[in-house]
KEDREN-919097 format. One record per residue (C-alpha): residue in one letter; x, y, z. Coordinates in Angstrom, 3 decimals, padded with zeros to 6 digits, always signed. Example, Ala and Ser with C-alpha at 12.3 -4.5 7.8 and 13.67 -1.06 7.14 Angstrom:
BEGIN
NODE res       px       py       pz
NODE   A +012.300 -004.500 +007.800
NODE   S +013.670 -001.060 +007.140
***
This chain:
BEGIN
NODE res       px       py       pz
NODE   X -073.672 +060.948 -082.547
NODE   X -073.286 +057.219 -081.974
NODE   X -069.863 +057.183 -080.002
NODE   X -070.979 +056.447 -076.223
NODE   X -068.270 +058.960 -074.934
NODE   X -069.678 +061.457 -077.193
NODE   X -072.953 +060.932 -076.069
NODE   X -071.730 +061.233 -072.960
NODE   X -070.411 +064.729 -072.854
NODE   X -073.465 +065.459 -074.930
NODE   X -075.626 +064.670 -071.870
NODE   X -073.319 +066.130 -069.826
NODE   X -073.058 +069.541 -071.577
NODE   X -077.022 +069.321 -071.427
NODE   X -077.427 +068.870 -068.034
NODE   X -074.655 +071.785 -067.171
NODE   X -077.244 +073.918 -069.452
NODE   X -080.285 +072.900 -067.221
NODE   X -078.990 +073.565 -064.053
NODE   X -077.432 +077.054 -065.032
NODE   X -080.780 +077.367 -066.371
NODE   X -083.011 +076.013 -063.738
NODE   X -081.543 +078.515 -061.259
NODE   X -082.684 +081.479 -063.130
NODE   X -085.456 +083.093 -061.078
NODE   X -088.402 +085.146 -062.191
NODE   X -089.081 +088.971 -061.124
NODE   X -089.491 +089.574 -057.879
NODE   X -093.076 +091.166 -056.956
NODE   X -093.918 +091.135 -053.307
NODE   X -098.181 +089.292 -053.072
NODE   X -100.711 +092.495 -054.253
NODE   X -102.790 +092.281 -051.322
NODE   X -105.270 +095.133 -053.319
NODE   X -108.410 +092.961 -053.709
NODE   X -107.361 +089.893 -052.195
NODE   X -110.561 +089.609 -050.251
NODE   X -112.252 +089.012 -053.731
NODE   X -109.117 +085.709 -054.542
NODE   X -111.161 +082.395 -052.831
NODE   X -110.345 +080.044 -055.495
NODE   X -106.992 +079.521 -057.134
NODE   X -106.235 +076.925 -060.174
NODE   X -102.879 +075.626 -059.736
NODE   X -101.399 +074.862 -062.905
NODE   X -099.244 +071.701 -063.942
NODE   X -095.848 +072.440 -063.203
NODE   X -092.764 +071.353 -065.487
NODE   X -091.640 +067.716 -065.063
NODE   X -088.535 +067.496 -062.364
NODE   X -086.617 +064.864 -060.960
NODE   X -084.881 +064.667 -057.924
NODE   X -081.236 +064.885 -058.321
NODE   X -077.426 +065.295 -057.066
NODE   X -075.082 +068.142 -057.786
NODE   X -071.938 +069.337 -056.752
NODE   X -072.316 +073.455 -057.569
NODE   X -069.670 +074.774 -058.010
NODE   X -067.366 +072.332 -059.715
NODE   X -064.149 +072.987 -061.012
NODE   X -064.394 +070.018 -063.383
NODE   X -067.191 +071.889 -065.687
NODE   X -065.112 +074.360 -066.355
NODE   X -062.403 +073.031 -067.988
NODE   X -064.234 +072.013 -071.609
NODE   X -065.532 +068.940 -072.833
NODE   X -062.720 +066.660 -071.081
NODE   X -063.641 +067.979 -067.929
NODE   X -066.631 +067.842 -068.225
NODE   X -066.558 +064.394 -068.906
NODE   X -064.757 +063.892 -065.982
NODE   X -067.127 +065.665 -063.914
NODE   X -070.040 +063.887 -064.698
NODE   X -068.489 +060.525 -064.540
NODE   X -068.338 +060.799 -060.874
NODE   X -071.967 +062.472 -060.146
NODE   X -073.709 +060.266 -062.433
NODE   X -072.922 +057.340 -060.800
NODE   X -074.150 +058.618 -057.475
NODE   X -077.266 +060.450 -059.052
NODE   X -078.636 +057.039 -060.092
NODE   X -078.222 +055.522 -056.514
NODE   X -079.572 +058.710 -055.033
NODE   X -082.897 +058.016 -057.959
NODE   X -082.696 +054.293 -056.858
NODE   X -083.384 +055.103 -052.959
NODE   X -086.517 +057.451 -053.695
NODE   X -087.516 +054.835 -056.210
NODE   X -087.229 +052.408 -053.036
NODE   X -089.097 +054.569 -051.013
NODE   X -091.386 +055.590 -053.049
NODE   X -090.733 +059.350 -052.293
NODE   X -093.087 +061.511 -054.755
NODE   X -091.706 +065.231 -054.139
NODE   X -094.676 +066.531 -056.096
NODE   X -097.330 +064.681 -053.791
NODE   X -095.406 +065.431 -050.876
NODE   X -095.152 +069.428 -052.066
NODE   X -098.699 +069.458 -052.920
NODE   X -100.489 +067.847 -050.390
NODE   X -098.133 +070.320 -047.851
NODE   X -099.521 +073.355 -049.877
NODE   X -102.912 +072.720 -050.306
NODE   X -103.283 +072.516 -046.531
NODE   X -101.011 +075.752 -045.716
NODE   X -103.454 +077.176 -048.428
NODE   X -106.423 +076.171 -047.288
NODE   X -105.512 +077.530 -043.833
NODE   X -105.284 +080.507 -045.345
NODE   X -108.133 +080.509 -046.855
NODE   X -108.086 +079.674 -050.028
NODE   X -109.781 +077.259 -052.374
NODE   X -107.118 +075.090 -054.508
NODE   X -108.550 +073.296 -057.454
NODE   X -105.593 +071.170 -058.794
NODE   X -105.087 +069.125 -062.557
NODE   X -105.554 +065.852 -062.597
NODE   X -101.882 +065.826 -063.541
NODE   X -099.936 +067.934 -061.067
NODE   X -096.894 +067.712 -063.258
NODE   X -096.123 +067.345 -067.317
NODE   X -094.584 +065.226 -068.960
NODE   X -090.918 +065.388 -070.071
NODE   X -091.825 +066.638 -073.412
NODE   X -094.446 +068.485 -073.053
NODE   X -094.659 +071.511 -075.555
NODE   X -095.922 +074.154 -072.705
NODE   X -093.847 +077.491 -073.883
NODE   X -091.502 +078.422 -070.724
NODE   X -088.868 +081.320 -069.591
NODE   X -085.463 +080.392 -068.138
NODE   X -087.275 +080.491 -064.815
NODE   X -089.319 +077.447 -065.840
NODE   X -092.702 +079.517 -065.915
NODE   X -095.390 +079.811 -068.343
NODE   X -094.649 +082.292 -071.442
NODE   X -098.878 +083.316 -071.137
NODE   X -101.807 +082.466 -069.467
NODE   X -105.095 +081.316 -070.718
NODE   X -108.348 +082.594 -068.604
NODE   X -109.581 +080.777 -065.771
NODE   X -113.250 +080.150 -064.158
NODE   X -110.662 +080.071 -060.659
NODE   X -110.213 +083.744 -058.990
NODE   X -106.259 +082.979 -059.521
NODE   X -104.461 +081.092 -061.451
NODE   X -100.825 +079.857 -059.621
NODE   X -097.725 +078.761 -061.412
NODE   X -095.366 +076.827 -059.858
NODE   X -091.559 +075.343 -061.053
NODE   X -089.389 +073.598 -059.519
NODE   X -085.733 +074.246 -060.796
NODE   X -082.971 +071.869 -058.642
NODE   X -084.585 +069.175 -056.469
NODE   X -082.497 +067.313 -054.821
NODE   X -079.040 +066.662 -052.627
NODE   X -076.781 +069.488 -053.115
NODE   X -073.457 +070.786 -052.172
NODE   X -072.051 +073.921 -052.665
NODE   X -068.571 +072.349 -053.420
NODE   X -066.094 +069.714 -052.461
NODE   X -064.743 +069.257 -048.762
NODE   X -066.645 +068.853 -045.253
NODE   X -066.835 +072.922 -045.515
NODE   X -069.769 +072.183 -048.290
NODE   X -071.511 +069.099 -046.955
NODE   X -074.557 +067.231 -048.989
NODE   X -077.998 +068.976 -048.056
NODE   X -081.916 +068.599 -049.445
NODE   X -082.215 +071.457 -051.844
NODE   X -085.280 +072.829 -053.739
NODE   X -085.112 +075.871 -055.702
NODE   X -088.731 +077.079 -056.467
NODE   X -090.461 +079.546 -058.578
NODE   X -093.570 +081.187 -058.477
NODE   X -096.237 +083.121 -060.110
NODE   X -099.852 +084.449 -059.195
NODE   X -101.759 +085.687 -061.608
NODE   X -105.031 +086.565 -061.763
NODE   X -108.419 +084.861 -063.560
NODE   X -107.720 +086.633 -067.067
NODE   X -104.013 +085.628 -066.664
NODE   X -103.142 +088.957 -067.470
NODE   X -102.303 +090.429 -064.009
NODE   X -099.314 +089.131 -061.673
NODE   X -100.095 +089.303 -058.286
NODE   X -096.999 +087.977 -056.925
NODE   X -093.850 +086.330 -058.260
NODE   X -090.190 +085.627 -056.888
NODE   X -088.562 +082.344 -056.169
NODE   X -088.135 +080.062 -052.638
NODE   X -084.657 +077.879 -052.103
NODE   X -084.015 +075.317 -049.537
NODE   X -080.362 +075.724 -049.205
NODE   X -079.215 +078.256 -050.418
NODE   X -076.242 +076.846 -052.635
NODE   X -077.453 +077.251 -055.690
NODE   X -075.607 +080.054 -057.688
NODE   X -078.026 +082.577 -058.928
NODE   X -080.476 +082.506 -056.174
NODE   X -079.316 +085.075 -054.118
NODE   X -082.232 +087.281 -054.208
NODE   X -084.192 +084.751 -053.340
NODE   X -086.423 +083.873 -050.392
NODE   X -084.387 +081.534 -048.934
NODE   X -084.635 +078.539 -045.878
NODE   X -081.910 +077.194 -043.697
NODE   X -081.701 +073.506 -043.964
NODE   X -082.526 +071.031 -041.411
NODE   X -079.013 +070.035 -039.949
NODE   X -079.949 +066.632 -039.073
NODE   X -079.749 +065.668 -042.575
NODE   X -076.083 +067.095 -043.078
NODE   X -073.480 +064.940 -045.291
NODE   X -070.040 +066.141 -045.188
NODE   X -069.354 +063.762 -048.219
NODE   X -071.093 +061.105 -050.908
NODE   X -069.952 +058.310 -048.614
NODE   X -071.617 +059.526 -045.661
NODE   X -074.809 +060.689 -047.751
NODE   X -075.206 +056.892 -049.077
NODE   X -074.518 +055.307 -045.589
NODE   X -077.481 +056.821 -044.492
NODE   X -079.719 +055.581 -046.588
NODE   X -083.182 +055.939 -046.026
NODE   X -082.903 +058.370 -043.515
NODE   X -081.457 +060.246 -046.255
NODE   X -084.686 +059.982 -048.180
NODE   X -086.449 +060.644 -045.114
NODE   X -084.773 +064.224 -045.270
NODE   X -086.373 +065.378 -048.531
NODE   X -089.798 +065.869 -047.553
NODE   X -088.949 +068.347 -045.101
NODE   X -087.830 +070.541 -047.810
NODE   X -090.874 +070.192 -049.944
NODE   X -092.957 +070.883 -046.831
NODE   X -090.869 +073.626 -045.745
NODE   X -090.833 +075.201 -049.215
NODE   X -094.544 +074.651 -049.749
NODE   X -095.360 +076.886 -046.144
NODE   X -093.107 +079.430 -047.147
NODE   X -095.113 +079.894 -050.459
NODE   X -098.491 +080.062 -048.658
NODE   X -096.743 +082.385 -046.170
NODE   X -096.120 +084.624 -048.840
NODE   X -099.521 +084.876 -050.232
NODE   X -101.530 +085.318 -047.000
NODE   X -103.887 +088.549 -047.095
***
């Protein structure tokens, strides 16, 4: 496939597949409290590579075949990049920032974290995954749990064109405890920032922060940093709600 406009709707048709993908959650299974006292240490395992990104949910334009969708992601590439290009500025890390905000909510809890030296793969890693972004098996662990974490969409979302759906930080998150033979779940279900995400509606879900509310791309990009700014509440927000959900 060497034509560029080819490749194009390639990439495009790809990335439609992700995010349909990426909002699939896993079974829902309220924290097992039965035992917990015996659950002081928990390995937390590398989590799939993400990126933050834009998205327009939602869109007319991918549904209306490979012309439309060509269309489509003509104008939110463009504005994905410059969204990629702030962070890069900033040097926003969303895994850091999720991390660092979980291992103290855990610890408060309290719970031992021991963490991989890589808190995320690598883009092509080989780690067998469901739709939800989770592992396919477990190996056993010298930890007391074992905790598997996904993010699906990070990013700026909006559920649709119009002030009505307005630009927001979104993170979709899925989650999995399992216990030191890997065998046993002990919770699972998925958190979302913003709920705009189709698919996620059984999910635990978070009302944005409105002070980082853009009715429209123009409006997201004049604010700049401040826009960046608004991402790590999410993570943070997102990473308390998990602990929340495994307290004893």
């Amino acid at each position: 496939m060497n034509h560029p406009i080819l490749r194009k709707i390639a990439c495009a048709l790809l990335l439609c597949a992700l995010v349909s993908g990426c909002v699939t959650g896993p079974q829902r299974r309220a924290f097992d409290r039965t035992g917990s006292d015996t659950i002081n240490s928990i390995e937390v395992l590398p989590m799939r590579h993400s990126e933050i990104d834009l998205f327009i949910f939602n869109n007319p334009g991918y549904s209306f075949g490979l012309i439309g969708v060509a269309i489509a992601e003509a104008n939110r590439a463009p504005k994905s990049n410059w969204l990629q290009s702030e962070v890069g500025k900033a040097g926003f890390d969303h895994v850091a920032t999720f991390d660092s905000a979980l291992t103290e909510a855990l610890h408060a809890a309290g719970y031992e974290l021991n963490w991989s030296p890589s808190p995320m793969e690598s883009a092509n890693s080989d780690t067998r995954r469901d739709r939800s972004g989770l592992r396919k098996s477990y190996e056993p662990s010298s930890s007391d749990a074992q905790l598997d974490v996904g993010f699906g969409f990070v990013g700026y979302a909006s559920a649709g064109s119009g002030d009505s759906a307005p630009y927001r930080p979104t993170v979709v998150l899925n989650a999995r405890l399992v216990d030191s033979t890997g065998k046993r779940v002990l919770f699972e279900d998925q958190i979302v920032y913003n709920a705009v995400v189709p698919g996620t509606s059984a999910a635990i879900t978070i009302n944005p922060d409105e002070r980082y509310r853009y009715p429209d791309f123009d409006d997201l990009q004049a604010a700049g940093p401040v826009a960046i700014e608004g991402l790590a509440p999410a993570f943070v927000a997102t990473a308390k709600e998990l602990a929340r959900q495994l307290q004893r």
